[in-house]
Structures are given as structure tokens and as C-alpha cells.
C-alpha positions, 0 to 999 in steps of 0.5 A, spaced: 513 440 469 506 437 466 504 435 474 506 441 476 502 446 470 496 441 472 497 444 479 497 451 478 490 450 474 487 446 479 488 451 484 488 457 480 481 457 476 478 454 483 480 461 486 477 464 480 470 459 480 470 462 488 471 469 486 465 469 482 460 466 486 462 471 491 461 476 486 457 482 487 456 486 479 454 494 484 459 493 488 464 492 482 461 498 479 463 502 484 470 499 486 471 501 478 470 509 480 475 509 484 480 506 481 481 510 474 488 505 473 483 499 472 481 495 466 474 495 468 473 488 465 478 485 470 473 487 476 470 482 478 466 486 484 468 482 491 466 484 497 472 486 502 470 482 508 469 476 503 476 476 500 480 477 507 476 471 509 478 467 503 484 469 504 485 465 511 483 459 508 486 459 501 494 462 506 492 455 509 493 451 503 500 447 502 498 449 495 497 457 496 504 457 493 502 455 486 497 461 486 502 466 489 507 465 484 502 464 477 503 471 474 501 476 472 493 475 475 487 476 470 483 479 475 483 485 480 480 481 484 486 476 484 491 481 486 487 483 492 486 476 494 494 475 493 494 482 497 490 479 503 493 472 503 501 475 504 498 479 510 497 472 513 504 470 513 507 468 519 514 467 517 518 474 515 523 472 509 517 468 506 513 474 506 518 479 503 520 474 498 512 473 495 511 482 497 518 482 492 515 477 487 508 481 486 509 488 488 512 488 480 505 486 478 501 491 483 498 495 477 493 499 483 493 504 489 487 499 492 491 492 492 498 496 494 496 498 500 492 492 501 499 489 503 500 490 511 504 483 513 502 482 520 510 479 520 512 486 518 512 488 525 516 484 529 522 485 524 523 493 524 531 492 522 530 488 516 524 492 514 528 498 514 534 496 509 528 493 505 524 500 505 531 503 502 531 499 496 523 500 494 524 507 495 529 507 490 524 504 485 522 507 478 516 504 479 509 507 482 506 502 486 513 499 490 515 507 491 508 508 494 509 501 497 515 504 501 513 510 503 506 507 506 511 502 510 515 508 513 509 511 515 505 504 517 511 502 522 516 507 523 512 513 526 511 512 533 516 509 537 521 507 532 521 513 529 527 517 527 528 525 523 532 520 518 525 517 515 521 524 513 528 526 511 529 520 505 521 521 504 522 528 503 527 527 497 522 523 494 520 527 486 516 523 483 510 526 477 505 519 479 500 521 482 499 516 487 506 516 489 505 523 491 499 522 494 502 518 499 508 522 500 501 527 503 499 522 506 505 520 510 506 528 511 499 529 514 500 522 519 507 525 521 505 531 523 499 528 527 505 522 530 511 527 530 508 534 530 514 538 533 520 534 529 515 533 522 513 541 522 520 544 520 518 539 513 512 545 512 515 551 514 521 550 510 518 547 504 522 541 503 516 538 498 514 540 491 508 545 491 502 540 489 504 535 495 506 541 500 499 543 499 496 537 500 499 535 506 497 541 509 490 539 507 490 532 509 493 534 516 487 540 517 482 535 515 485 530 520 481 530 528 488 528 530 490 536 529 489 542 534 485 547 531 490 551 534 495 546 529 490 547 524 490 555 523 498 555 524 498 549 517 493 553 513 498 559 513 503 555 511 500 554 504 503 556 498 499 559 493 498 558 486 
């Protein structure tokens, strides 16, 4: 036990000595302002394309697992290194063990759609029962993290009138879940439109979300103007 504490240490408060020198205290600044959930203390402010390419080097490492499972995370920066270092997994039940093991820690939209494991993609069968689960969860990020995986893998050739259906049921107050279910809506629509538009016309979502996938839809260049002009009728007013 004392040897593998030490090990856990070792590694962890490397990574953090790592992330501070890559720190960048402007680019911390302006991450905060798009992230109201985050303790502006936990940012330590690294740059995007820094984390993903340590992220390659620490998801090489045969001691990454000490870091993965040494939660919860002190910093921000953590989780999105966590986040980026489940992308690079190549064996599927491995990386939906470490995705289910974190995703009670995800505190954030930005580390929460962070996660898109490339292994995901050769595995759509198991993937499926497995988005059933998480959208059944109570909690924000591993919903939100469902949905965005419904909308990520199964819009295109895999997809069936079943899923914006479960979508669909969806009632949450979050935000940031409801913010997702537009965005699914409004990439459904540009994906799926004919099977995806009766959802709008009939009204399937609350208000707020109905409206938002609308704007959402009228903003994207994947839209007809024609498509675009029909949504905008199909708003609710207030």
C-alpha cells in the first residue's frame, strides 16, 4: 500500500509541476469567463493543443493509471488532461471503465465534452446500451455526456427515430443538459431533417429548448435558407 501511495504521488504531482509550467494566467482568465461552474482557483490556465499533446504522452505511460484513478482532481486543468488522455485509449472496455469511473467527477460542460474516445466508434452495439444508462442518470454532466454521445455517433448512418425519441423524453432544469438536447436537435435537424423536423412541429420539447433548437438550427450554415424561414415560424412565443 505504502508503495503504491508513493506511486500515485510520483506521478500525480509531476503532471501538476508540468501543467504549471505550461501555464498561461490570460488564457486562464478567459477560460473562467466561460465556465461560471468552475472555482476560478482550480484554473490553472493551459492551452488546449498543450493538453491534448501531453496527453499522448502521459496515455503511454504504463503508470497513467495511478493518475486516472487519483480522484477527485485538484484542478480544472487536471480533469481536461484526464479528459484528453480517455480519447487516446485504444481498448473499448478499458476506456468505458475509466469514462464511467470519472464521469461522477465531471463538474464542467468544457471537460465533459472533452471526452470523444476514438474506440468509441468501432464499438456503436455496446456504446448504445451504454448511452441508455447515462440517460438515465441524475446527474448533469453524465446526461449531458449521453446525449452528446447519441448526437456524436448515431446521426448519420446508424441513425434511427428511436434516439431523438429517448432525447426527446428528456426533462431536466440544468442548463447545461438542456443546452444540449438543442444542440442535438439542431444537429439532428441539419443530419436528419425530414425524420427530425415532426419533434419541432409537434412540440415534443419544453419551451425554452424548443426555441433553442430552433436558434441553434437557424444559426447553422448546414440549413437551407428555405429550412430556416419554415423553423422560424415554428417558434413559440413567450
Amino acid at each position: 500500500m505504502v508503495t503504491n501511495y508513493k506511486m500515485i504521488q510520483n506521478i500525480c504531482e509531476e503532471i501538476k509541476k508540468e501543467l504549471f509550467d505550461m501555464q498561461d494566467t490570460a488564457y486562464g482568465e478567459f477560460q473562467c469567463k466561460l465556465m461560471p461552474t468552475v472555482e476560478k482557483d482550480s484554473v490553472i490556465g493551459v492551452r488546449t493543443p498543450e493538453l491534448k499533446k501531453y496527453a499522448k504522452v502521459i496515455a503511454k505511460r504504463i503508470d497513467a493509471d495511478e493518475f486516472l484513478h487519483d480522484l477527485p482532481h485538484k484542478y480544472y486543468d487536471e480533469n481536461q488532461l484526464h479528459g484528453f488522455i480517455l480519447c487516446e485509449m485504444k481498448d473499448y472496455d478499458k476506456c468505458m471503465e475509466e469514462v464511467n469511473r470519472f464521469l461522477p467527477y465531471v463538474d464542467n460542460w468544457a471537460t465533459c465534452d472533452t471526452m470523444l474516445p476514438k474506440v468509441f466508434k468501432k464499438h456503436h452495439t455496446e456504446l448504445l446500451e451504454q448511452i441508455s444508462i447515462w440517460l438515465k442518470s441524475d446527474k448533469t454532466y453524465t446526461l449531458r455526456f449521453g446525449i452528446k454521445m447519441l448526437m456524436n455517433h448515431f446521426l448519420d448512418e446508424d441513425f434511427a427515430l428511436e434516439y431523438p425519441t429517448m432525447v426527446s423524453k428528456i426533462r431536466s432544469d440544468e442548463y447545461y443538459v438542456n443546452m444540449m438536447i438543442a444542440w442535438y436537435f439542431a444537429t439532428a435537424l441539419a443530419k436528419q431533417y425530414d425524420a427530425v423536423l415532426p419533434f419541432i412541429e409537434k412540440r415534443t420539447l419544453d419551451v425554452w429548448t424548443h426555441n433553442k433548437s430552433i436558434q441553434k438550427s437557424v444559426e447553422s450554415y448546414r440549413i437551407t435558407n428555405e429550412q430556416k424561414e419554415y423553423l422560424k415560424s415554428l417558434k413559440i412565443k413567450k
